[in-house]
N, C-alpha and C positions, 0 to 999 in steps of 0.2 A: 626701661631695660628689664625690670622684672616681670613686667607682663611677658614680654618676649622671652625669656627665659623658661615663664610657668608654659605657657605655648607649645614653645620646643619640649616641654615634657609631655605633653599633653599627645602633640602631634608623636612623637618617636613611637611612643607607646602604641600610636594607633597603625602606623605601618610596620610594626615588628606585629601587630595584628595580621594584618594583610599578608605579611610574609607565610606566618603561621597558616592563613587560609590557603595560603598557595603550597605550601610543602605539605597539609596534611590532609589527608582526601575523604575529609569529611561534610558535611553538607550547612555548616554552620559559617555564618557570614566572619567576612574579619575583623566589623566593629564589635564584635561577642569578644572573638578573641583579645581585642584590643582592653575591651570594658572589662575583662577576667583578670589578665595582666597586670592593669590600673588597679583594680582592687587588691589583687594580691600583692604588690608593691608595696600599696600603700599600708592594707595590714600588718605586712613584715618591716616597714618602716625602712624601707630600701628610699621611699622619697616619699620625705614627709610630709604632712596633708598643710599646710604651708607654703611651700612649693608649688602648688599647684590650684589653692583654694579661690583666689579671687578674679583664676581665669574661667576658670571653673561656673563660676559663680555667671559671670557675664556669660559665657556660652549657653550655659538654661536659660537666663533672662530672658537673650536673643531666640532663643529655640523656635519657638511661633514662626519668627522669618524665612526659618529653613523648608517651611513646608509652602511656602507659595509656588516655587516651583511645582511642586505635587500637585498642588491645586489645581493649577494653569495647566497642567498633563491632563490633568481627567476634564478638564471644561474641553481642551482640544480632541479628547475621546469619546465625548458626550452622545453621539451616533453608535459606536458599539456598546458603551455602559446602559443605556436606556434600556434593553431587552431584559438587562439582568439586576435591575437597578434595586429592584425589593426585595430580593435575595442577597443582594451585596449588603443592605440597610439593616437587615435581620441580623445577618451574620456580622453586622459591626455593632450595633446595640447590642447583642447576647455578649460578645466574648469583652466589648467592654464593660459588661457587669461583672461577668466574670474574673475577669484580671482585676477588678476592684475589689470584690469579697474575696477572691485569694490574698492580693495584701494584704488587707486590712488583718485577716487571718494568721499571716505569716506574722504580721507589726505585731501582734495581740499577743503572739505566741515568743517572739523576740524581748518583746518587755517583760513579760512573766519571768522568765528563764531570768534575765537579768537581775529585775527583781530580787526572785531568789536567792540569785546569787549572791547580791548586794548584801541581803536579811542572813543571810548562812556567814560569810565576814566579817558583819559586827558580832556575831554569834563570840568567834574565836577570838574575835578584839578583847570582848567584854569578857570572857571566860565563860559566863551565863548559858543560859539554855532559855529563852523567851520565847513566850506561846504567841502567835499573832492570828488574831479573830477581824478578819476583811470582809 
């Protein structure tokens, strides 16, 4: 019963996405909206991460499965893809490097921040003023 419960959060959230795609006429799908919504919830602790974590958890695991469908589309399209197939290849190896070195970048620049913050707190805890050489 608690998977179905974490589920039902999981899913509400995804068609109050959809809702949002449909009332707001902008060109951004409604699982964005849906994934903005989750986040923001979950930050404000409207539903705690709890709630939702071990369904969560199985739906990544599962992910891979989601795309055989996909799959099965482009082997059935494989007569129109062919003409354009090295330009599709390109443009999928560049921007997944891309969207790789932006993580990795955004991660790098997330812990730092953190970090600091963590080293500025004991700052106040200790009373002290400590120099740190990294």
């Amino acid at each position: 019963m608690k998977y179905m419960k974490q589920f039902g959060f999981i899913l509400a959230t995804t068609c109050i996405g959809e809702f949002l795609h449909y009332f707001i006429p902008l060109s951004i799908p409604g699982s964005i909206y849906g994934l903005v919504l989750m986040f923001i919830l979950l930050m404000l602790h409207v539903i705690p991460l709890d709630d939702v974590k071990e369904t969560a958890e199985f739906l990544i695991e599962i992910m891979p499965v989601m795309f055989i469908p996909a799959a099965v589309g482009l082997l059935e399209s494989w007569e129109q893809l062919r003409p354009i197939v090295v330009p599709v290849l390109v443009i999928t190896v560049f921007s997944t490097f891309l969207v790789m070195v932006v993580t990795g970048k955004v991660t790098q620049f997330v812990i730092h921040q953190m970090h600091t913050k963590h080293k500025s707190s004991q700052k106040t805890k200790s009373g002290k003023s400590e120099v740190c050489h990294e």
